[in-house]
C-alpha positions in Angstrom: 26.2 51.6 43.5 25.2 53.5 46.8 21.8 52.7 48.3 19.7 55.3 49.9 19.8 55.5 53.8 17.1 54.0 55.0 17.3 54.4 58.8 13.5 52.3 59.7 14.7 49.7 56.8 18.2 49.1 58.4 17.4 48.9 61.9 14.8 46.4 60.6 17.8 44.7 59.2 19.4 44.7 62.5 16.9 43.8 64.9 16.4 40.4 62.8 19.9 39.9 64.1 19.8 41.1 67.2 17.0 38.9 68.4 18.5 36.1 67.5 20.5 36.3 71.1 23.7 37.2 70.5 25.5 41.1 69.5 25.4 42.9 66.2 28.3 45.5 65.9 28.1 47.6 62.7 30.6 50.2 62.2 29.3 53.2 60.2 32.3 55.0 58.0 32.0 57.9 56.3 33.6 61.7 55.9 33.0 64.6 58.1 29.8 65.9 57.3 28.5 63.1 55.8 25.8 62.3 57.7 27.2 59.0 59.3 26.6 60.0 63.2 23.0 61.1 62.0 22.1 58.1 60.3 23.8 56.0 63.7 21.8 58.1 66.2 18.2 57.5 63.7 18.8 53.8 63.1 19.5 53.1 66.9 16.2 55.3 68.0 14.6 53.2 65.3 15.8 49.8 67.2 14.5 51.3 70.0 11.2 52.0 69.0 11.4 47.6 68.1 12.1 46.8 71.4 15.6 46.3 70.6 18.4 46.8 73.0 21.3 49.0 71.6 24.1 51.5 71.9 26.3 53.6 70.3 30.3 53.2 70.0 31.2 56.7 68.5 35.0 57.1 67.6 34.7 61.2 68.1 34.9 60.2 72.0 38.8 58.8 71.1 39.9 62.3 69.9 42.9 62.9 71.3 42.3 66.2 73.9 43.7 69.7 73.0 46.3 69.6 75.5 47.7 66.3 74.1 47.5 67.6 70.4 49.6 70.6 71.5 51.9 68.8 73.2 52.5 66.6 70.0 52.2 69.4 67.5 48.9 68.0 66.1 46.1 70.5 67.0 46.1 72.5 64.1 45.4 69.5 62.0 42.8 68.4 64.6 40.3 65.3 62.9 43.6 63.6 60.7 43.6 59.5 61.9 46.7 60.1 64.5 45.1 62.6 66.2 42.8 59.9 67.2 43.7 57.4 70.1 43.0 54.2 67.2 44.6 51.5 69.7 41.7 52.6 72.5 39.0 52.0 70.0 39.7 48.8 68.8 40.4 47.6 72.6 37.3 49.2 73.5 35.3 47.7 70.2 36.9 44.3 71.0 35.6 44.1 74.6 31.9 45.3 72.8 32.2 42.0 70.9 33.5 40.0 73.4 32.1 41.1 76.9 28.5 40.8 77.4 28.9 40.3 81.4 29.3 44.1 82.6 28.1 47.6 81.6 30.6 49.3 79.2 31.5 52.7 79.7 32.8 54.5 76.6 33.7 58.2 76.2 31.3 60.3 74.1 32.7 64.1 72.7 31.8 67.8 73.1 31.0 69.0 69.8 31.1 72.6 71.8 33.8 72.4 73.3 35.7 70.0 70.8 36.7 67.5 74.1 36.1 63.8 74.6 34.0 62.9 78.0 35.3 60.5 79.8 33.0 57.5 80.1 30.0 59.1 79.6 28.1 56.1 77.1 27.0 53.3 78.5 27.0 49.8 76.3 24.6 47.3 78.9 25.0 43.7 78.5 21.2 44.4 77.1 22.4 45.9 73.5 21.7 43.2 71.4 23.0 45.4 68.7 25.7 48.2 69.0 26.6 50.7 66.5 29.5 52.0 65.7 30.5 55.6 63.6 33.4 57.0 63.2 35.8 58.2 60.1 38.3 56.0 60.0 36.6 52.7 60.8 37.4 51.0 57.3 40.9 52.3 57.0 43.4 50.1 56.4 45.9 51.3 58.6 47.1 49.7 61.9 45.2 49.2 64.6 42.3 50.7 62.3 42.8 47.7 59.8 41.7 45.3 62.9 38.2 46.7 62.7 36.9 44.5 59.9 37.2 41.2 62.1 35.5 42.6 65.5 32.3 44.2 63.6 29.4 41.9 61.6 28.7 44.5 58.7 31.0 47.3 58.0 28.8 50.6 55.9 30.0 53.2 54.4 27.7 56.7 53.9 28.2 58.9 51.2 26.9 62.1 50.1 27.3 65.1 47.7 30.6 66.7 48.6 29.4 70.5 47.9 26.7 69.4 50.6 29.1 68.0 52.8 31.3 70.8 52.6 28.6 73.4 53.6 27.9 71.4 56.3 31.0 71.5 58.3 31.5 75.0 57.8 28.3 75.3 59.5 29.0 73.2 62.0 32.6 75.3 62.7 30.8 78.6 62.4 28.3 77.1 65.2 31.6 76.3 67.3 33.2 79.5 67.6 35.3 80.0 64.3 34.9 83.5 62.2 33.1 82.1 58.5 36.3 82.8 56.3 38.6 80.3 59.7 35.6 77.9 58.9 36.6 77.6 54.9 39.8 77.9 55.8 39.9 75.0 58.1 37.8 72.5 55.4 39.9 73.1 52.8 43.3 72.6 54.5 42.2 69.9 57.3 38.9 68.4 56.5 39.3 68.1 52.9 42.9 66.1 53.4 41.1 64.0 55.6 37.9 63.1 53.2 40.1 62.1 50.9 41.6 59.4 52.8 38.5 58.4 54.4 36.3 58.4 50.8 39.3 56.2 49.8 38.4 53.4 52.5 35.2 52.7 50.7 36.4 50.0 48.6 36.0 47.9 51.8 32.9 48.6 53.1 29.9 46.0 52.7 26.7 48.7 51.7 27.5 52.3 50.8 24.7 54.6 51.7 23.6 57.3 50.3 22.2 60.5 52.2 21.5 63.5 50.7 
């Protein structure tokens, strides 16, 4: 049964871990508009506010650019898992769990202008605890599958799906796309994807729920 979403509560959780010396990865899973980079952004102020050192790994900053997705005949499907560069996560994820030596500079995205930016998170060898978000973090798909083994807790959020749907037509209204584009898009691209994405539940540790 899904749990409410606690942000305070689970970066409580965390910290416990993260003091203990070594790195705490949690990958956060969820559909668009779920909530699941909302909840990743509250529980890693929240470790802030406990003296905990953390950062965020988000998987919108491996979005494959525009130009790429044109070239491969993918941009009109933008958001499905192979318009994602899924072999530079896990590399990038693995050298979180592995590397605590040197700063780690991961690419964040432009919710505006719908590009990844180069480089533009930093992980320090400080984050006791780094969070990870993303779609497709518990699908079972290659390299996606690899996740499971390179992250300490894996969490899936859920949420109402008429919510979740007025939520990303929002957010592609906000972005530039005329309100009947917006529907348009969520029914023939985002909803495809949701359904994949809700299916990769079954392996996640704690669903969440957030309403």
């Amino acid at each position: 049964m899904p749990e409410p979403a606690d942000p305070a509560a689970l970066a409580r959780e965390l910290a416990r871990e993260g003091a203990a010396g070594g790195r705490t990865i949690v990958a956060i899973a969820g559909a668009p508009g779920s909530g699941k980079t909302t909840l990743a952004i509250r529980i890693v102020e929240e470790l802030k506010l406990l003296g905990i050192g953390t950062a965020t790994l988000p998987m919108d900053g491996f979005h494959l650019s525009n130009h790429v997705l044109v070239d491969l005949g993918r941009r009109e499907r933008k958001g499905a898992i192979d318009t994602f560069d899924g072999v530079g996560f896990v590399t990038t994820l693995r050298r979180a769990r592995e590397d605590r030596t040197h700063v780690l500079y991961v690419p964040g995205f432009d919710h505006g202008g719908g590009e990844p930016i180069a480089a533009s998170i930093a992980i320090p060898p400080t984050a006791a605890v780094v969070v990870a978000e993303g779609n497709y973090l518990l699908d079972a798909s290659d390299p996606w599958s690899e996740v499971a083994s390179l992250v300490d807790h894996a969490w899936f959020v859920d949420v109402d799906d008429d919510l979740r749907r007025r939520r990303l037509v929002a957010r592609h209204v906000a972005t530039g796309k005329a309100p009947e584009a917006a529907v348009a898009w969520v029914e023939r691209v985002d909803e495809v994807n949701a359904r994949r994405i809700k299916a990769s539940s079954a392996r996640a540790e704690r669903i969440l729920r957030v309403d």
